[in-house]
N, C-alpha and C positions, 0 to 999 in steps of 0.2 A: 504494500500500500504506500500511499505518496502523502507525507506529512506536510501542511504548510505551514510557514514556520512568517512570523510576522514581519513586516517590511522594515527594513531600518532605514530607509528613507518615503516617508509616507507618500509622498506626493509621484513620485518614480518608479519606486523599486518592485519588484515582482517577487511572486513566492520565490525561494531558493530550496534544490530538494537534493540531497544525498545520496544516491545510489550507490547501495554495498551488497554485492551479490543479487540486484535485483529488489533491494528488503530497502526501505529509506531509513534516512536516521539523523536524527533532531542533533541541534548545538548543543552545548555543553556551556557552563555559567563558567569554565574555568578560559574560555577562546580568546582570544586577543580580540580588542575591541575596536574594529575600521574607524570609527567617530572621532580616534585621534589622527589618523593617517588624513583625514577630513579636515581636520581641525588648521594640520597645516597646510594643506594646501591654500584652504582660503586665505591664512596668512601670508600663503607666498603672491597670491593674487595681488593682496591688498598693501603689500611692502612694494613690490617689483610694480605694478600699474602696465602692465605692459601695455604699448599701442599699436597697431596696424591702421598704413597708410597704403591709399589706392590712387591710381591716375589713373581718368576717361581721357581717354585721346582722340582727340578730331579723323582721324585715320587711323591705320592701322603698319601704312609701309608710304616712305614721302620718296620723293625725289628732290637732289639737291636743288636749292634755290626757293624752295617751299616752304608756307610757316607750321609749326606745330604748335596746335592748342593742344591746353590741358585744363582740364579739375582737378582737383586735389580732393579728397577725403582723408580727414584719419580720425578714429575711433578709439574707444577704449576694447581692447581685445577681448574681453569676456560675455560685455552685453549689447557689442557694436553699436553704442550713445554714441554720438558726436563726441570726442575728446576737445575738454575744455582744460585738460592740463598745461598739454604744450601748445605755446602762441606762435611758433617761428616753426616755418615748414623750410627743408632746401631739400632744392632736384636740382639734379645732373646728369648732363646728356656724354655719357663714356665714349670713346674709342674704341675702333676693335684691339687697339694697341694699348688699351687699359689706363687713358689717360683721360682727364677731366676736360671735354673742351668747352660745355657752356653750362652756366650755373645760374640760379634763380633762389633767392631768399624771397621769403614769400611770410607776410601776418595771413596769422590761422585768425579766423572769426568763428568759433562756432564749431572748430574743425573741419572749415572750409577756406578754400583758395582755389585761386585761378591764376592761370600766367601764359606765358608765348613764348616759342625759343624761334626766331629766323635762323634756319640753317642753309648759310653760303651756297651760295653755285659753285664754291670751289672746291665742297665737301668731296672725298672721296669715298665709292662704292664701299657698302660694307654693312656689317651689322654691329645695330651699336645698342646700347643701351641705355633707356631713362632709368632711373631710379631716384625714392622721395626717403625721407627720414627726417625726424625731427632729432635733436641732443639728446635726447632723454633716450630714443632706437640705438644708439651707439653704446651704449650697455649690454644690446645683445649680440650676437654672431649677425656679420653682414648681410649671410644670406636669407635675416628674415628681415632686411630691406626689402620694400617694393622694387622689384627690378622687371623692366619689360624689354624684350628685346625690337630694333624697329629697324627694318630694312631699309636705306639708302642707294638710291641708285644715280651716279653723277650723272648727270642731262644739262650740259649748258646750253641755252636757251637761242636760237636763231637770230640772227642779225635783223634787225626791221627791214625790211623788203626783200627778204631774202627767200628763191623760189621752197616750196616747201619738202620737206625731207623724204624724199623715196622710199619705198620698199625695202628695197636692200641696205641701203643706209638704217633705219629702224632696226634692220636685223643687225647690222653689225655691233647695234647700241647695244642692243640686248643682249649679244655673246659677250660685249666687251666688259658688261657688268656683272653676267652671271658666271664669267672664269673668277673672278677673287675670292675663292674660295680661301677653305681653312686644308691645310696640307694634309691629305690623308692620313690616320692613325691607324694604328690596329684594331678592331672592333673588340669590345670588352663584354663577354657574358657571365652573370653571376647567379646566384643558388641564394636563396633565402627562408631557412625552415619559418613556416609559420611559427608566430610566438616568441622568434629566435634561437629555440633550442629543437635537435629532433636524436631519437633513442633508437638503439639497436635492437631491433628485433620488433617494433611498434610502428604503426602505418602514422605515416605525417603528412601531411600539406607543404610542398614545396615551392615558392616561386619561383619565378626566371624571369631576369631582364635582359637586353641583348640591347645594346647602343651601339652606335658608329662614334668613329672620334670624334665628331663635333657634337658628338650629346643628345642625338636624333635616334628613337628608338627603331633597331631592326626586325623586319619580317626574316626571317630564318627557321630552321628544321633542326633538330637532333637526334642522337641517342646517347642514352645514358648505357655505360658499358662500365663492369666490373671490374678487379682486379686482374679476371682470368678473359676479361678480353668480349665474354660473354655481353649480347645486348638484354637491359635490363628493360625497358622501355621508351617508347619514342615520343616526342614532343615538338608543336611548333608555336611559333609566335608572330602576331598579326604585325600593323601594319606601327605598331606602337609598342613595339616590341616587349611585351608582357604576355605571362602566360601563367599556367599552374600545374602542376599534374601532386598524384600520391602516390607515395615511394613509402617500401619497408625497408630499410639497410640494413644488412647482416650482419650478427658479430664477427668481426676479425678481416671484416671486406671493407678496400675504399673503391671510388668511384668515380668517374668521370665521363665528361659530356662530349663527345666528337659531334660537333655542330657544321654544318651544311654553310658556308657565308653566304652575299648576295653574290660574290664574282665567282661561284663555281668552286672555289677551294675550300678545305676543311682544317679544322683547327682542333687542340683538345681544351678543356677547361674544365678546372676539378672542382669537385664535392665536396662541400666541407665534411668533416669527419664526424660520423656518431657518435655520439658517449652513451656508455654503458650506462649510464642511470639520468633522472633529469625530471623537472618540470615540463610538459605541453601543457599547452594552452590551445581550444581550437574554437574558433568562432564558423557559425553557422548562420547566415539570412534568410528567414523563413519568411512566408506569406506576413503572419503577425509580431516578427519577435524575431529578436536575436538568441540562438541557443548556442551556449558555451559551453564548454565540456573540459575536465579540467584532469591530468592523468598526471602520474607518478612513477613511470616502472624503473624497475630497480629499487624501488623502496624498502626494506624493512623494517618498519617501524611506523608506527600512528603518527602524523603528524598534522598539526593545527594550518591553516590556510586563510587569506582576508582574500575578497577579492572584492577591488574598486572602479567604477565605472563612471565617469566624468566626460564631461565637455562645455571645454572653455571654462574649466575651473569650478565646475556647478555639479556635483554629484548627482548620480541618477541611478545609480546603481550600488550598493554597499551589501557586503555578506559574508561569513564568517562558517566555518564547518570542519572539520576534521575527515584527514584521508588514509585509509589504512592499505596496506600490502593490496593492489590487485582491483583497488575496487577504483569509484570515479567520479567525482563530483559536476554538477550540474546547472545551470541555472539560465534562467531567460528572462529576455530585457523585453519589454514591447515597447515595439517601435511606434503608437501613437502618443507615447508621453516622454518623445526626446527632440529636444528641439534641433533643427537642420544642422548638419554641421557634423564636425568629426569627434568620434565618441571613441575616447582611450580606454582601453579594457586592459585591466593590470593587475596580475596573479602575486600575492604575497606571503612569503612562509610565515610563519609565525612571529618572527625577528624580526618583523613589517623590515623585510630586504627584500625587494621588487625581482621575482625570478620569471617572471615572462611579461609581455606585454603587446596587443596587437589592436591596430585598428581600426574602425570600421566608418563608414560615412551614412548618417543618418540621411534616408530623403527627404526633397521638395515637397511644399506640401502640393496635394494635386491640383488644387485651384491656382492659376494663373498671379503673382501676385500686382501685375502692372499690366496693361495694356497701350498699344499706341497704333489709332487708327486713323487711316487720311480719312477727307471728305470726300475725294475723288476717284476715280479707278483708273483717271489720266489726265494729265496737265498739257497747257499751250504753253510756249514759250515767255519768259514775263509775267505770269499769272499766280495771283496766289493763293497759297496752299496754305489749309490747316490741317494740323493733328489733332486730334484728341488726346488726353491722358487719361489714364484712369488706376488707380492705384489702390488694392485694398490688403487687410491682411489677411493670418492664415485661416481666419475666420470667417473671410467671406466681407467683414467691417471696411469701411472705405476711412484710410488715415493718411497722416498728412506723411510730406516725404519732403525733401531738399534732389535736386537734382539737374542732371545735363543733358543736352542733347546735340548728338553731331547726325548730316544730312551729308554723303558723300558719296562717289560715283560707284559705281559697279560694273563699270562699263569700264573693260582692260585693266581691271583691281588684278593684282596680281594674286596667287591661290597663299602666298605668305603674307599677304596683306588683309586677305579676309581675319577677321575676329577670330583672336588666339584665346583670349581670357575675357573676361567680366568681371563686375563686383560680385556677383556672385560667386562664382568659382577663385575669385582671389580670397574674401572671406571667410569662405565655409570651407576652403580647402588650400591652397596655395600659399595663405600667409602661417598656417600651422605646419606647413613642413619645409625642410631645410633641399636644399640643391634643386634641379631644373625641373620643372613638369612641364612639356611636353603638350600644347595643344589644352591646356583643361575644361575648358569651357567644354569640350565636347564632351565630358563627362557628364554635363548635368542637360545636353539637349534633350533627353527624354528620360523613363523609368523605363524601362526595358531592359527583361533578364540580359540581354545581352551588354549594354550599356551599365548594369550594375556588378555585370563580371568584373569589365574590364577596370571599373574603379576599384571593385576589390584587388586584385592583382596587383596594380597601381599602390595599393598598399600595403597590400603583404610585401611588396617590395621594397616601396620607400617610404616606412612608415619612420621615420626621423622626425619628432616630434621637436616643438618649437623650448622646450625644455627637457629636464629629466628627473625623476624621483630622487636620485641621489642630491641633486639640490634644494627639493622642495622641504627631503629629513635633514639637512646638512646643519651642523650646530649652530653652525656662521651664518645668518639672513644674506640669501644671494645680494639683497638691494643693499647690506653693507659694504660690497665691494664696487658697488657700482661708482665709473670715473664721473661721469658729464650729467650734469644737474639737467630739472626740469628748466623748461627756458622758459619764463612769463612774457618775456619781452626779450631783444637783444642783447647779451652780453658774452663777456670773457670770461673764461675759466680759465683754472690749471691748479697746479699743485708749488707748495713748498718744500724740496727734502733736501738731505745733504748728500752727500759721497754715499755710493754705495745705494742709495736710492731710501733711506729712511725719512721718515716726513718729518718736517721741520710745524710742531703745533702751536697756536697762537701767532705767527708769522706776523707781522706788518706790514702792507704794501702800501704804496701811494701812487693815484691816479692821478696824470694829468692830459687834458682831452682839448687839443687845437680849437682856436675859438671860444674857449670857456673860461673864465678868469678863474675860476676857483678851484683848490685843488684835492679833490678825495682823499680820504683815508682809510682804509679795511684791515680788520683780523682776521685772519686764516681759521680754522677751525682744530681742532682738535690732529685730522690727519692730516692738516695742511692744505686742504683745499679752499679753494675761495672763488666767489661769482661776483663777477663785477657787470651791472648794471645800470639801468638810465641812460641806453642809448637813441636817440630818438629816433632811426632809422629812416627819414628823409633825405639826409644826403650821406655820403663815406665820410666817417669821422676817422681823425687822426689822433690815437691814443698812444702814451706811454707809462710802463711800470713800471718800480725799484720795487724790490722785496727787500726786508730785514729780518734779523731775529725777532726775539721778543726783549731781548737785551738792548737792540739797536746796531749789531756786529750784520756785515754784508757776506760773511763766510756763508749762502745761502744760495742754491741751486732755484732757479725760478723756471719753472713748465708750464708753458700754457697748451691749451687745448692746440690740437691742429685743427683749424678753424673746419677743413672740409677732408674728410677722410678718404685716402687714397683708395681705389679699388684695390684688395685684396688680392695676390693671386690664388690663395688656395679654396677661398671662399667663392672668387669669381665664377662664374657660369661659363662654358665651351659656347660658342659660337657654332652654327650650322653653318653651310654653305647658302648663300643664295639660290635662287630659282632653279631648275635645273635647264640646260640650252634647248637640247631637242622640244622640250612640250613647252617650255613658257616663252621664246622669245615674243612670238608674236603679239600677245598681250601686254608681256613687256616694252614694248616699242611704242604700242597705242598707249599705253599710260603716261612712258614717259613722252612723247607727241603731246597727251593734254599738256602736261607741265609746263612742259617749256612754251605752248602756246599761251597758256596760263599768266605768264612769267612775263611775256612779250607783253601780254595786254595790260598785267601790271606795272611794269616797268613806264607805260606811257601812259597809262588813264589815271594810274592811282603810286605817286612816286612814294609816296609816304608809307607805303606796304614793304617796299622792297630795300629794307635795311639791310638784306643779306647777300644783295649786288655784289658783285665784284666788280668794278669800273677795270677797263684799257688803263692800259700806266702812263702816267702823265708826267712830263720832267717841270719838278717846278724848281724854280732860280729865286734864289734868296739868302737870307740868312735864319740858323733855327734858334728860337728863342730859350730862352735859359728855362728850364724846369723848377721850378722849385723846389728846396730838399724837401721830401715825406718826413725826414727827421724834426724839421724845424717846427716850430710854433709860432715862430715871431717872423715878423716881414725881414725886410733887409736894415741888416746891420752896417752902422758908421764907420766901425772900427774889423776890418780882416787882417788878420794874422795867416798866410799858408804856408806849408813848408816847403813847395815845392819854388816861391821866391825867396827862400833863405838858403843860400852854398851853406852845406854840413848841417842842416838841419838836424838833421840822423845823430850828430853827436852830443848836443846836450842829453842832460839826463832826465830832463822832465820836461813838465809842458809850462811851467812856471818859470824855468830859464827859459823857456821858449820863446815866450812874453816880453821877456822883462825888458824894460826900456824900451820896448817896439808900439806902446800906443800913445799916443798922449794924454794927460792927464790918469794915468791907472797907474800905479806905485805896489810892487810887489814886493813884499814883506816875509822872512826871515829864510830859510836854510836847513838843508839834510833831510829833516826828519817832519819839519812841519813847515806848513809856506799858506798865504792867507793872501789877498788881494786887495787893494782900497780904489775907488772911485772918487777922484777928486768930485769935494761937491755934494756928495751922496751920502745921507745920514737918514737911517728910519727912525719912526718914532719910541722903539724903544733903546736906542742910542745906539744901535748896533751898527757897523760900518762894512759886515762881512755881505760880500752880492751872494745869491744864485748861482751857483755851480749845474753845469748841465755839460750830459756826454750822451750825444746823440739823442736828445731830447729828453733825458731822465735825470731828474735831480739828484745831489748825491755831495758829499763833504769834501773840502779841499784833499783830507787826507785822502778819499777815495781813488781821487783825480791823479795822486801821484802812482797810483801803479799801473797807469797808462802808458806803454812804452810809444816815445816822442816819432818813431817808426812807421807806426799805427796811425798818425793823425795827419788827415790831410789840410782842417784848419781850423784856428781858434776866433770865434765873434765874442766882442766886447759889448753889451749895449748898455746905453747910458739915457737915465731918463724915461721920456714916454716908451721907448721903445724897449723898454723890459716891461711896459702896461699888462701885456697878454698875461702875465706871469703873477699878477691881484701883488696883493702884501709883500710875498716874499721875493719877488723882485722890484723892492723900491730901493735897494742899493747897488743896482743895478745888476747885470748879470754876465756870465762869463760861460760861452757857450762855447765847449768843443766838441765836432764830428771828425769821424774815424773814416780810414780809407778805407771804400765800401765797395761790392763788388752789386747785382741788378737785383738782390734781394736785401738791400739795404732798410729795406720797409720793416726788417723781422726780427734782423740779428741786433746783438749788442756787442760791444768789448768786452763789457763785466758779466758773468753768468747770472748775475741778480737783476737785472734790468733787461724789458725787453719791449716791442713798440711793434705796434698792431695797425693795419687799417680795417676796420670795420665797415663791415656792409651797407650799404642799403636796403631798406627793403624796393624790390622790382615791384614799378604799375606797370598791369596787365593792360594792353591795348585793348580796342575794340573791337570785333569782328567785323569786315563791311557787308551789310546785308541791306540793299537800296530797296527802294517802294515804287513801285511802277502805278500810281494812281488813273494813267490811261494809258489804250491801246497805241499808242502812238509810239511811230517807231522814234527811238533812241538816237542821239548823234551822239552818244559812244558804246560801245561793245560792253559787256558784263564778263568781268575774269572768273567769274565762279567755276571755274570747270573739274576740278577734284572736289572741294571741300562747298558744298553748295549752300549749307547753313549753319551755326555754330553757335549755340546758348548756352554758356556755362553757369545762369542764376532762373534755375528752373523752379520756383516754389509753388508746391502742392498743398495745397488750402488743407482743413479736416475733412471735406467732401472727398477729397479725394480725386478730383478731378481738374485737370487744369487744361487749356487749351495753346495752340503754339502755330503763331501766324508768319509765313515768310513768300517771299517769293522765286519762282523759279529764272533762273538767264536766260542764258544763249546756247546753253547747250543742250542738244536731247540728249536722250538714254532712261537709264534705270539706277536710281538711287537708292542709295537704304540709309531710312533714319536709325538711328541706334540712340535708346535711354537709359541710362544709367544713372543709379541713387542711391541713398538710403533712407528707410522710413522713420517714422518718428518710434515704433516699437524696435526700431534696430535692425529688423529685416532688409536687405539688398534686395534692391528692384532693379529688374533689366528687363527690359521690352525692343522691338524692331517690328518697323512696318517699311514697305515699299512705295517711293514714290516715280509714276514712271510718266518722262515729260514726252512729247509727242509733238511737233511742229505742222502747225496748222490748224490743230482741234481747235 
């Protein structure tokens, strides 16, 4: 008989039932209690806040010379709220050569933003990627940045009157950008027992994934063949290269995979090895429920088990039971009381030490949660067009949503530029796991066994969760180790330590910021870290730091943030090839045609779009005007000291012989060990006669000055008077400013390791998208450039009806468009809808 034993999560959890020989059998009061394993996780939630950030992109694949819109979303990762923690979003658009080439600081509202990158006609072909993160993501591994990858394809744009490009020329475009490939690899196939562990002598669930070297999964065939050579079983893998089969391994036998490639040759690839004894764990998708099943062999011995079932931090599953020699524990989740998203199932012994874990994706609910409907079934050229919106949730309820919408061609879209991802599938899937997926969006186009295979696979493969149990029980709160603070607003971080990298606690810094009289003051904290804020983010501010003890001694290593973090190489994502020649040039050639037709019309109707020109070289005659230092604070000084017009400079011993007797009116004062400066004239009011010492923009004591080797300096300013103003109080006996010879990143470094000078960002305004109104039939005297990206709203607000409508018009060009909307609701659900709008000239 089958005992039900009471829910330890009321609202979620399902009977749990014991099978032992057939016979069930109830807990025991002596079990280990899951409610703590529970307990921290919510702590780790509620320390760490983690966020996930999304970007809706106007396209999906640009051609050089093209702009790229975007939305931003980011969220609080557990109940996808708007995250109203972090206010500063930044995205970067990488290289394939893994380099930063355009960047965008961006105010979060709400956990909303919008921005635009122009990317140059003189970008070359390749895949690159965007990815968003705020300060607060850089706490965790890179790869649970938002990263998307976006094809480029170089197309510089025809001359004005220039006949237009042939056949074969098209073709050549498009061989010439789909050769830049990534250099062949060797294809990598791997073995993954479900749960992570699989036993001798005991039937398993085993995955398989099969990639190519740029990270594109392979359709391929195998067999699995034993030690003696014998084939064990055969296996293939679709076109996303995942699969599954069940394997019993023998004791004292290994095993390995001689796999079929695509180019006709064969390879071996081994099996990991059975152990004689072990935790499985095997999860089961049934019509109603998840059944799990939970085995031991090699056991001897009764032993106590938790097993916990979460998503996104929110239990749903808790259960506690003991398993003796031979027998098997059991239990089932139903799947109508778990919400979308991925559900961690995590096997624990007794010692709550996490021994298997696997898992699984809850689905969609079946009702549609967004819709977007035209009014027409076809458009005339110029004529406009509405959508409807409609947005409810899983209830069937109509609520409110925040949202975007892009209107772009479909006419010669290349098949890597149709819709790889959504918010949907970045959310409920993509931003919980770690390294590439691979197309996901196509996982949740329908509920069909077929389509829920292949996600399962998808994760018995790579179920690499966006954390790990060992940090959730870890003594030490993972959020205590975290470097880079919440950002509310703009600012600088780092840390204070010394030699050897120990933090320097209670530190002292002092800020001073170009254009600001006044000058900060901050104490580090306990590990030395500190946030400096109050930047107003309008225009680049020019900031400098000195760090101290808490003594006032400069023996003090000073770290700041790297303001924008380098891509990764271990973390980074493989790169696929572009399109392949044979099947896509053609459409390749007609897309890139709109563009650069695109480009032309922009270039002449609308000059103010096409920031991402590359003009013919022009020689211009003249002379180039002086830069002014990034070091400096203060305008131009009366008094120059350089060393390169003084013969032997290099041989005094300081920069106070350097001086001395070389300005008029300054009078430098004593010898060896201590040397002080006087400003004829200059007296503050509290009778003090000593100026402002400043070395490359960072204040700091005459004695500091002297271990400045005279070497180092390329020249010393005097100012006297108003023109130490910038500098409040403590330059009103005037000041004594020396820069060091700098090489083109002078903006960063210092002489001294305790001082260091920053340019702060701006935040980016987002342009506006041009989308004209054609109020009559009348033809136009100028042409309409919309010909890829035909409409672009990134401030879509959905009322509580639920309903919103969206008016634009169409150009000059026919074909077949697709609107695509992308959101998120006010109960946290991601909306994504698409409808067709197809123009027709003449209706």
């Amino acid at each position: 008989m089958t005992r039900r034993i009471r829910p330890l999560v009321a609202t979620t959890v399902s009977s749990v039932v014991l099978v032992l020989g057939g016979v069930a059998a109830g807990f025991r009061p002596a079990l280990p209690d899951p409610q703590q394993l529970v307990a921290q996780l919510r702590r780790f939630y509620a320390e760490t806040q983690p966020e996930v950030s999304y970007l809706h992109l106007n396209q999906e694949a640009y051609a050089a010379g093209e702009t790229l819109w975007f939305k931003a979303y980011v969220v609080d990762a557990r109940a996808h709220q708007p995250d109203t923690l972090s206010r500063v979003l930044y995205v970067d658009v990488v290289t394939p050569a893994r380099t930063v080439a355009f960047r965008r600081t961006l105010p979060l509202r709400q956990g909303l933003a919008e921005g635009d990158i122009v990317l140059p006609d003189t970008l070359s072909t390749g895949i690159y990627t965007i990815r968003a993160y705020t300060n607060w993501m850089r706490n965790w591994p890179e790869g649970l940045f938002f990263t998307r990858r976006i094809p480029v394809w170089q197309a510089v744009p025809p001359a004005e009157g220039a006949a237009p490009v042939s056949g074969m020329r098209r073709a050549a475009l498009a061989r010439q950008a789909s050769r830049v490939v990534m250099a062949a690899a060797q294809p990598d196939v791997q073995f993954f027992p479900e749960g992570g562990n699989y036993v001798q002598g005991t039937a398993s669930v085993v995955g398989v994934k099969a990639v190519a070297g740029s990270g594109q999964g392979l359709a391929l065939s195998g067999t699995v063949l034993d030690d003696e050579n014998h084939p064990v079983l055969q296996f293939r893998t679709p076109a996303l290269g995942m699969t599954s089969f069940t394997f019993t391994p023998q004791p004292g036998r290994r095993y390995q995979a001689r796999v079929t490639l695509p180019d006709g040759s064969e390879a071996l690839y081994p099996l990991p090895a059975a152990q004689p004894s072990g935790w499985l764990l095997t999860v089961r998708e049934l019509s109603s429920h998840y059944l799990v099943v939970v085995r031991r062999p090699g056991a001897v011995a009764t032993e106590p088990l938790q097993l916990v079932a979460h998503v996104r931090g929110t239990p749903v599953y808790l259960g506690t039971g003991e398993l003796q020699p031979g027998d098997t524990f059991s239990a089932r989740i139903p799947k109508d009381r778990l919400p979308a998203g991925l559900v961690h199932i995590t096997l624990f012994d007794g010692q709550s030490v996490a021994q298997a874990e696997r898992l699984v994706c809850a689905p969609l609910p079946a009702t549609p949660t967004a819709q977007l409907r035209a009014d027409k079934a076809a458009y005339s050229l110029r004529q406009p067009v509405t959508l409807e919106v409609t947005v409810r949730n899983a209830q069937g309820q109509p609520v409110a949503a925040e949202a975007s919408v892009t209107v772009v061609t479909e006419t010669g879209l290349p098949p890597q530029g149709r819709q790889e991802t959504n918010v949907q599938a970045h959310l409920l899937l993509t931003s919980e796991l770690r390294g590439y997926v691979e197309n996901p969006a196509w996982y949740f186009r329908d509920a069909s066994p077929e389509t829920r295979r292949a996600l399962d696979n998808l994760l018995l493969t790579q179920g690499w969760s966006r954390f790990s149990w060992q940090q959730v029980l870890a003594p030490t709160p993972l959020a205590a180790t975290f470097e880079y603070p919440l950002e509310r607003t703009l600012a600088l971080g780092g840390q204070l330590v010394r030699g050897g990298g120990r933090p320097v606690p209670k530190g002292q810094l002092t800020l001073l910021q170009k254009g600001v009289a006044s000058v900060e003051q901050l104490t580090a904290n306990e590990q030395g870290y500190f946030l400096l804020t109050g930047f107003p983010g309008t225009d680049t501010a020019r900031v400098v730091v000195q760090a101290l003890t808490p003594k006032g001694g400069s023996n003090v290593l000073l770290r700041l943030w790297d303001r924008w973090p380098v891509p990764g190489a271990t973390a980074w994502q493989p790169r696929p090839p572009l399109v392949a020649v044979a099947e896509n040039e053609s459409i390749l050639a007609t897309y890139g045609q709109q563009s650069r037709r695109q480009q032309v019309l922009e270039r002449r109707y609308r000059p103010d779009t096409t920031s991402g020109i590359v003009l013919r070289n022009v020689k211009i005659q003249g002379q180039r005007p002086t830069e002014p230092d990034p070091r400096s604070l203060h305008g131009t000084a009366s008094s120059v000291v350089r060393t390169r017009d003084i013969p032997g400079a290099n041989a005094f011993s300081n920069i106070f012989e350097l001086i001395r007797g070389r300005v008029p009116g300054v009078q430098v004062i004593g010898s060896a060990l201590h040397y002080s400066v006087r400003i004829r004239g200059l007296t503050s009011i509290s009778m003090s006669s000593e100026p402002l010492y400043l070395l490359d923009g960072v204040p700091l004591d005459a004695d500091a000055l002297l271990s400045v080797p005279v070497q180092d300096v390329e020249r010393v300013e005097v100012l006297k008077g108003a023109e130490a103003a910038v500098y409040g109080s403590r330059g009103s006996n005037g000041a004594v400013a020396v820069f060091t010879k700098r090489g083109p990143d002078a903006a960063s470094r210092s002489a001294l390791p305790n001082i260091a000078a920053r340019h702060m960002p701006a935040y980016y305004r987002a342009r506006e998208f041009y989308a004209p109104r054609y109020e009559t039939a009348s033809p136009a005297s100028r042409p309409d450039p919309r010909l890829t990206t035909l409409y672009w709203q990134p401030q879509l607000h959905i009322p509580a009806s639920g309903q919103a409508r969206i008016t634009f018009y169409t150009a000059d060009a026919a074909g077949v468009f697709l609107a695509q909307l992308e959101g998120i609701a006010a109960d946290g659900e991601p909306v994504s809808a698409q409808a067709r709008v197809v123009v027709e000239p003449g209706r």
